[in-house]
C-alpha positions as CSV (number, residue, x, y, z in Angstrom):
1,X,-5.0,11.7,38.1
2,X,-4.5,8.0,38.7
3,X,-1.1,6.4,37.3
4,X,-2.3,3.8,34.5
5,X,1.2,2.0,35.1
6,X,2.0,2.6,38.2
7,X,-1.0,2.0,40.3
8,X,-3.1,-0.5,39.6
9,X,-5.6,-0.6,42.7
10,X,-7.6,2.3,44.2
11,X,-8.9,2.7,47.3
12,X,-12.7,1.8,47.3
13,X,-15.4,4.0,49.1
14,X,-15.2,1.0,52.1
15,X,-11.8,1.2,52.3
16,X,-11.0,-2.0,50.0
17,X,-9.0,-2.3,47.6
18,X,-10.5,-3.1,44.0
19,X,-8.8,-3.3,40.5
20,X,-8.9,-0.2,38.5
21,X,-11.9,-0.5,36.4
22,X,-12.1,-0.2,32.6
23,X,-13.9,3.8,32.5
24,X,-11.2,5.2,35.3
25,X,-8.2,3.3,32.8
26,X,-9.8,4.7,29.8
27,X,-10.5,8.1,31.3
28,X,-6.9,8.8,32.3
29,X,-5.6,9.0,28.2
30,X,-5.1,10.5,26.4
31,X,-6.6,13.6,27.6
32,X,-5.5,16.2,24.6
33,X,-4.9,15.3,20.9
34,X,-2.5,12.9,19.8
35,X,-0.4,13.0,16.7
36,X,0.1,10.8,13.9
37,X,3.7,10.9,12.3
38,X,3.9,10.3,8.5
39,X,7.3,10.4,7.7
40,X,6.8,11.1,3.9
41,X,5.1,13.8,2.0
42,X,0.9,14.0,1.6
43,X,-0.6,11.5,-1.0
44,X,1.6,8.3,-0.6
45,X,0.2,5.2,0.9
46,X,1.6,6.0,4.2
47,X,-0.5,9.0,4.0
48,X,-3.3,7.8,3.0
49,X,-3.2,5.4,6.0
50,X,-2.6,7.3,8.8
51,X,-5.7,9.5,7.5
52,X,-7.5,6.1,6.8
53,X,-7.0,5.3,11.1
54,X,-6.6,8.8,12.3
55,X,-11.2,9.6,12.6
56,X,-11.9,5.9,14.0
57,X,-9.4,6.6,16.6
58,X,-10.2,9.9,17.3
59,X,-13.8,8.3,17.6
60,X,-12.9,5.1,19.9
61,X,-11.0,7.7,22.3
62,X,-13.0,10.6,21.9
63,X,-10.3,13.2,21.2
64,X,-8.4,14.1,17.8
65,X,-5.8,12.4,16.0
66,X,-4.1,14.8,13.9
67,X,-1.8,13.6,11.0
68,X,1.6,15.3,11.0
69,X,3.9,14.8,7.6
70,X,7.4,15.1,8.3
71,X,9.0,13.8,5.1
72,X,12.6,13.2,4.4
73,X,16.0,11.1,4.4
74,X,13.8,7.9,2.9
75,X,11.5,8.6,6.1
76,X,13.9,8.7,8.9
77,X,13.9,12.9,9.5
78,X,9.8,11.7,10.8
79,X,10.9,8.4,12.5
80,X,13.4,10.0,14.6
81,X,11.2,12.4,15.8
82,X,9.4,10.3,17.2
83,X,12.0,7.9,18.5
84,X,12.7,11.0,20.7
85,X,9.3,12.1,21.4
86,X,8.1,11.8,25.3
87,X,6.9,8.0,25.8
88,X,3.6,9.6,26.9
89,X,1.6,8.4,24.1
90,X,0.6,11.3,22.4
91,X,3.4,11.4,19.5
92,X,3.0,8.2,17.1
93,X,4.7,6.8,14.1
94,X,2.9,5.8,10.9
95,X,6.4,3.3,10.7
96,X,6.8,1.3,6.8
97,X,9.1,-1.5,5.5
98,X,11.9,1.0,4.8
99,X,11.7,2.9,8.0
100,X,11.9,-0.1,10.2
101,X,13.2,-2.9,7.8
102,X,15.4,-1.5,5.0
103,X,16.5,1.8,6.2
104,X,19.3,-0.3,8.7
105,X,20.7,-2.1,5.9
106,X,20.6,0.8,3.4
107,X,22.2,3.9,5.5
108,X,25.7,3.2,6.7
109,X,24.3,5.3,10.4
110,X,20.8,5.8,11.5
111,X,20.1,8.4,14.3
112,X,17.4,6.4,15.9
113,X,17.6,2.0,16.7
114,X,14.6,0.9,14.9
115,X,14.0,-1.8,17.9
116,X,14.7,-0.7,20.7
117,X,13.6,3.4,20.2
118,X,10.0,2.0,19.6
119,X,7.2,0.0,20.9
120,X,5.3,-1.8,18.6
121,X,1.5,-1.3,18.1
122,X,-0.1,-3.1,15.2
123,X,0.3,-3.6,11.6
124,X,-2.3,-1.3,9.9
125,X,-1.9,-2.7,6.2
126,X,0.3,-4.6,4.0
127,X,0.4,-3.6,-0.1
128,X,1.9,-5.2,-2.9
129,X,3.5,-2.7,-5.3
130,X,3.0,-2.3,-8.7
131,X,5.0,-0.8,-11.6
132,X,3.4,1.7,-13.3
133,X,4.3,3.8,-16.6
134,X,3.8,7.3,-17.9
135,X,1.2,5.7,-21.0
136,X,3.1,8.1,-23.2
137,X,6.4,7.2,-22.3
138,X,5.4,3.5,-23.1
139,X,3.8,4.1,-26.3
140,X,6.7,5.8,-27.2
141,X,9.6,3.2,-26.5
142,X,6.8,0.8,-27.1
143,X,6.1,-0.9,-23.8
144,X,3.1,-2.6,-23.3
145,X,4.7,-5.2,-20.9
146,X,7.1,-5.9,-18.6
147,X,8.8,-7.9,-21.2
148,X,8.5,-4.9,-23.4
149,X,10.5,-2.9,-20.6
150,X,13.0,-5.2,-20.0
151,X,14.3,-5.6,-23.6
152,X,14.0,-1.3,-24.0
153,X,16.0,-0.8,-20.9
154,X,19.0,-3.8,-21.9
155,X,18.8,-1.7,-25.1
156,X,19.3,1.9,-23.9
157,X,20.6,1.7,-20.8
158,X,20.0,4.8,-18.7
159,X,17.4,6.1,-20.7
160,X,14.2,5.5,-18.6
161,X,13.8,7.6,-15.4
162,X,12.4,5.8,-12.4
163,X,10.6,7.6,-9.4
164,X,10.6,6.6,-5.8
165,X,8.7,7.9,-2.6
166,X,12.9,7.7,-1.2
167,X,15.9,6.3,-0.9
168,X,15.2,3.1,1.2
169,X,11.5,2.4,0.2
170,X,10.0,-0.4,-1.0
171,X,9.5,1.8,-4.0
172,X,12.8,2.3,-4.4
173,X,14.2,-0.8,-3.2
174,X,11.7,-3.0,-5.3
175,X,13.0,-1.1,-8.4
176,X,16.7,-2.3,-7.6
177,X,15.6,-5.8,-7.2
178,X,14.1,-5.7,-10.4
179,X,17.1,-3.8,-12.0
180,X,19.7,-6.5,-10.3
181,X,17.4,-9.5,-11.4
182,X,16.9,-8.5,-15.0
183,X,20.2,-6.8,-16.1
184,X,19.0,-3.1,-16.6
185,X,19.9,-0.3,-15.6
186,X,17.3,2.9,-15.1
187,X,17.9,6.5,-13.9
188,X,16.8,6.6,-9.8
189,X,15.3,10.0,-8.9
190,X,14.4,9.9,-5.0
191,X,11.4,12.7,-3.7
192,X,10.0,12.8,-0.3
193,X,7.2,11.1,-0.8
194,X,5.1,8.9,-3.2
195,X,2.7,11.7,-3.7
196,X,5.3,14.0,-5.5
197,X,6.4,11.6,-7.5
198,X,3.1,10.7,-8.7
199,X,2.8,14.3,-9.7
200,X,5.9,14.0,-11.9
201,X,5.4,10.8,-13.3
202,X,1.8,11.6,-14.3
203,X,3.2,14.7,-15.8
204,X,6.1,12.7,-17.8
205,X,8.9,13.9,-16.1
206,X,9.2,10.7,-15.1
207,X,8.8,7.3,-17.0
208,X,7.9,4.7,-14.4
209,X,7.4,4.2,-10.6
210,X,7.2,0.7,-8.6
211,X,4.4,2.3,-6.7
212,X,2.4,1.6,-3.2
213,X,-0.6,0.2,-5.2
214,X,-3.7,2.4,-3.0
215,X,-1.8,5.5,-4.4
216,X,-1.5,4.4,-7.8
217,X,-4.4,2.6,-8.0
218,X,-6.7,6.3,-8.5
219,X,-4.0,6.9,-11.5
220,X,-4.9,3.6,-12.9
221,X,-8.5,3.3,-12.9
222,X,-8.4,6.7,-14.2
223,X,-6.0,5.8,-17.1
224,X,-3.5,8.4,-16.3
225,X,-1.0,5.5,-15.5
226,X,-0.4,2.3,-17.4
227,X,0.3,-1.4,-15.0
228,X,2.4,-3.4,-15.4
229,X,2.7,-5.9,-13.1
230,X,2.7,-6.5,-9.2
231,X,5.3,-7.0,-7.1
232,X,3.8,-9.8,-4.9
233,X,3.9,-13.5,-5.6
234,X,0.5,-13.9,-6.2
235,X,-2.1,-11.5,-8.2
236,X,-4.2,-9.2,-6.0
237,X,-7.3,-8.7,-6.4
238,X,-8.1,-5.1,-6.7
239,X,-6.2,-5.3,-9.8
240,X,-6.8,-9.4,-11.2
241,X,-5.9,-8.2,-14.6
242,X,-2.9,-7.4,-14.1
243,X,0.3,-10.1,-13.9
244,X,2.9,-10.2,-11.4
245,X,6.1,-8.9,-12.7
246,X,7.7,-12.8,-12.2
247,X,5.1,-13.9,-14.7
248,X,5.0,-11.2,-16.8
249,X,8.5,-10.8,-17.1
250,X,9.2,-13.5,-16.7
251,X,11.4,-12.5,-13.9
252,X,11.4,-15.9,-11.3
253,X,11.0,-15.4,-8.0
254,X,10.3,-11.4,-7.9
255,X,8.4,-10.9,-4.5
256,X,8.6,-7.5,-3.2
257,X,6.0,-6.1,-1.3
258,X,5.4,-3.3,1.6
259,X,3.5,-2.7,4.8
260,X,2.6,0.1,7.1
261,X,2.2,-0.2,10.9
262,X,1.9,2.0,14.1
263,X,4.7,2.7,16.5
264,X,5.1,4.1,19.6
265,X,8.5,5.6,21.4
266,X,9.8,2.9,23.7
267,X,8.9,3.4,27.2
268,X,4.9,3.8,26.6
269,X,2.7,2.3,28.7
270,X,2.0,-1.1,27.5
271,X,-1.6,-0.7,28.4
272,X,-1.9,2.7,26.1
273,X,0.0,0.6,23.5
274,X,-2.5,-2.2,24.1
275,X,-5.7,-0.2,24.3
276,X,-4.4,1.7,20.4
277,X,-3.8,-1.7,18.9
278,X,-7.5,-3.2,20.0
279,X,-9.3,-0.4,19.1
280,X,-7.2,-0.6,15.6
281,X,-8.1,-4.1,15.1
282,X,-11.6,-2.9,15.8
283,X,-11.3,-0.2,13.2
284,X,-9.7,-2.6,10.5
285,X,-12.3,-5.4,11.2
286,X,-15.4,-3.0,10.4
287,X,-16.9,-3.4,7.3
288,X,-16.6,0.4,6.2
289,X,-12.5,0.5,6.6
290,X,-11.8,-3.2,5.4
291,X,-14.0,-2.6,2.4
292,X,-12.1,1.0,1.4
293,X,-8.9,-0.8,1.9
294,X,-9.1,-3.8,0.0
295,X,-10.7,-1.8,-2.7
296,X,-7.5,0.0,-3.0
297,X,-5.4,-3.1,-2.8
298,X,-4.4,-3.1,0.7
299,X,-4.8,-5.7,3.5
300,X,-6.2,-4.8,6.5
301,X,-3.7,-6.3,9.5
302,X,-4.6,-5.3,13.7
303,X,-2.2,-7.8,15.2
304,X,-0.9,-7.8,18.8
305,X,1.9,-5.6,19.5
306,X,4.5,-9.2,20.3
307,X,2.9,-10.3,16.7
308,X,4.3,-7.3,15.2
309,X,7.5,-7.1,16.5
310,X,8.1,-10.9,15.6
311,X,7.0,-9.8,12.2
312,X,9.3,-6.5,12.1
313,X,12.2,-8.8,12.7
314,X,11.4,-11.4,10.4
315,X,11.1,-8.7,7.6
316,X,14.3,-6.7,8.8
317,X,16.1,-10.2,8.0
318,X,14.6,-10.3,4.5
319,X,15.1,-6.9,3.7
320,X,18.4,-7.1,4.6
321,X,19.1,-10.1,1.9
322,X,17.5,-8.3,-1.1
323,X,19.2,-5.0,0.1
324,X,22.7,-6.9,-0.5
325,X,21.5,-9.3,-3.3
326,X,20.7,-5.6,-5.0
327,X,23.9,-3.6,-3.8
328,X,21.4,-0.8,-3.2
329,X,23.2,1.7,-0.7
330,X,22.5,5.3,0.2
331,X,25.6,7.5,1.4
């Protein structure tokens, strides 16, 4: 089998030599099923994702992508897997915001480098969150906005449990933002993974969640979860009802959203790494994917692989402000 990074020419039937042309490249990888890290538990955004990607990949390259959850330690148990996977290709990372911009600032030691143990692919998605209640647990301390929730928890501090996908999420990390910007203080009760705490939450063990909104959003539509407010700046569209939590709050300046990308270990063949990202973008561009992600409130990205990494280091930065401005740490 010809090199795809090491050998660049082959010998024509003449005796020539003549670039290596696009079928004997493609032909070359990946050559058995590759596998899809999600470093959190089924039914979170991340999850949904990866299984949103893995089909038009396995299509495009005509072998399976399997999705592998690996949950834990606010998704680094996953992400370090991978980090030490062979640089072969075949072993990726569904990466987030916490994984790859929070988690550095958050945990005192990290058993992986977020830069350098990974090659960047593409952004698949970014999402704004949204804070959702139990409806119950709102009618009863009588929230029906996030006004109404700031002036229950300045009254009984403590007394409302909030949910998160992990320590170092976007989840979690948008719910200190909002606790440090508004004076309150709420109970933080970490799972491994969005999808667990839906479960609870739903169920009223928990009271509210600043969910991924393409998880939530089933929950919502369905009435089994009240919203809120977004976490973004602006109001998005699969939900244009509902305020963002600095207007609703009012709480000025609140801007915390999330994003979910592809990652490779560090050492894969650029070409592999370039050859995932296009037929991504290709996937994210079709009509069928872009239309079931913006319906859930996502937005479709597919930039290059330099694009991404500029944007993973512009985002580390910011995380890294709001993760001090918050005093959010994790031992």
């Amino acid at each position: 089998m010809i090199s795809l990074h090491r050998r660049q020419l082959v010998l024509a039937a003449g005796g020539g030599l003549l670039p290596l042309s696009a079928p004997f490249a493609q032909g070359a990888w990946p050559g058995k099923p590759v596998r899809i890290v999600v470093p959190f538990a089924p039914g979170g955004t991340t999850d949904i994702l990866a299984r949103a990607m893995a089909p038009e990949l396995g299509k495009a390259f005509g072998q399976t992508f399997i999705v592998d959850n690996k949950p834990g330690a606010g998704g680094n148990l996953g992400a370090d897997q991978v980090a030490k996977s062979p640089p072969d290709g075949l072993t990726l990372l569904m990466c987030t915001v916490g994984t790859h911009a929070i988690n550095q600032s958050l945990y005192p030691k990290l058993p992986f480098d977020p830069i350098k143990d990974f090659a960047p692919i593409t952004l698949v998605a970014g999402v704004p969150n949204v804070l959702v209640m139990n409806p119950a647990s709102a009618d009863a301390a009588g929230i029906k906005s996030v006004a109404d929730l700031i002036r229950y928890a300045r009254a009984n501090p403590g007394k409302l449990n909030m949910a998160s996908s992990g320590n170092g999420t976007s989840i979690h990390l948008s719910g200190e933002l909002f606790k440090s910007m508004t004076g309150t203080f709420m109970l933080h009760f970490p799972y491994r993974g969005s999808g667990p705490a839906m479960l609870d939450l739903i169920g009223g063990t928990m009271d509210l969640m600043f969910d991924n909104l393409p998880s939530a959003m089933p929950h919502i539509k369905a009435g089994k979860l009240r919203a809120l407010g977004v976490t973004t700046a602006q109001r998005s569209a699969a939900l244009p009802d509902v305020p963002t939590i600095a207007e609703a709050g009012p709480v000025k300046g609140f801007d915390a959203s999330s994003w979910f990308g592809l990652l490779a270990p560090a050492g894969t063949p650029p070409d592999i790494v370039n050859r995932i990202q296009q037929e991504c973008a290709k996937a994210l561009a079709s009509p069928a994917v872009k239309e079931r992600l913006l319906s859930q409130g996502a937005i479709p990205g597919g930039n290059t692989p330099a694009a991404f990494a500029a944007f993973i280091a512009s985002e580390t930065k910011k995380w890294a402000d709001v993760v001090k401005k918050s005093g959010a740490k994790v031992d």
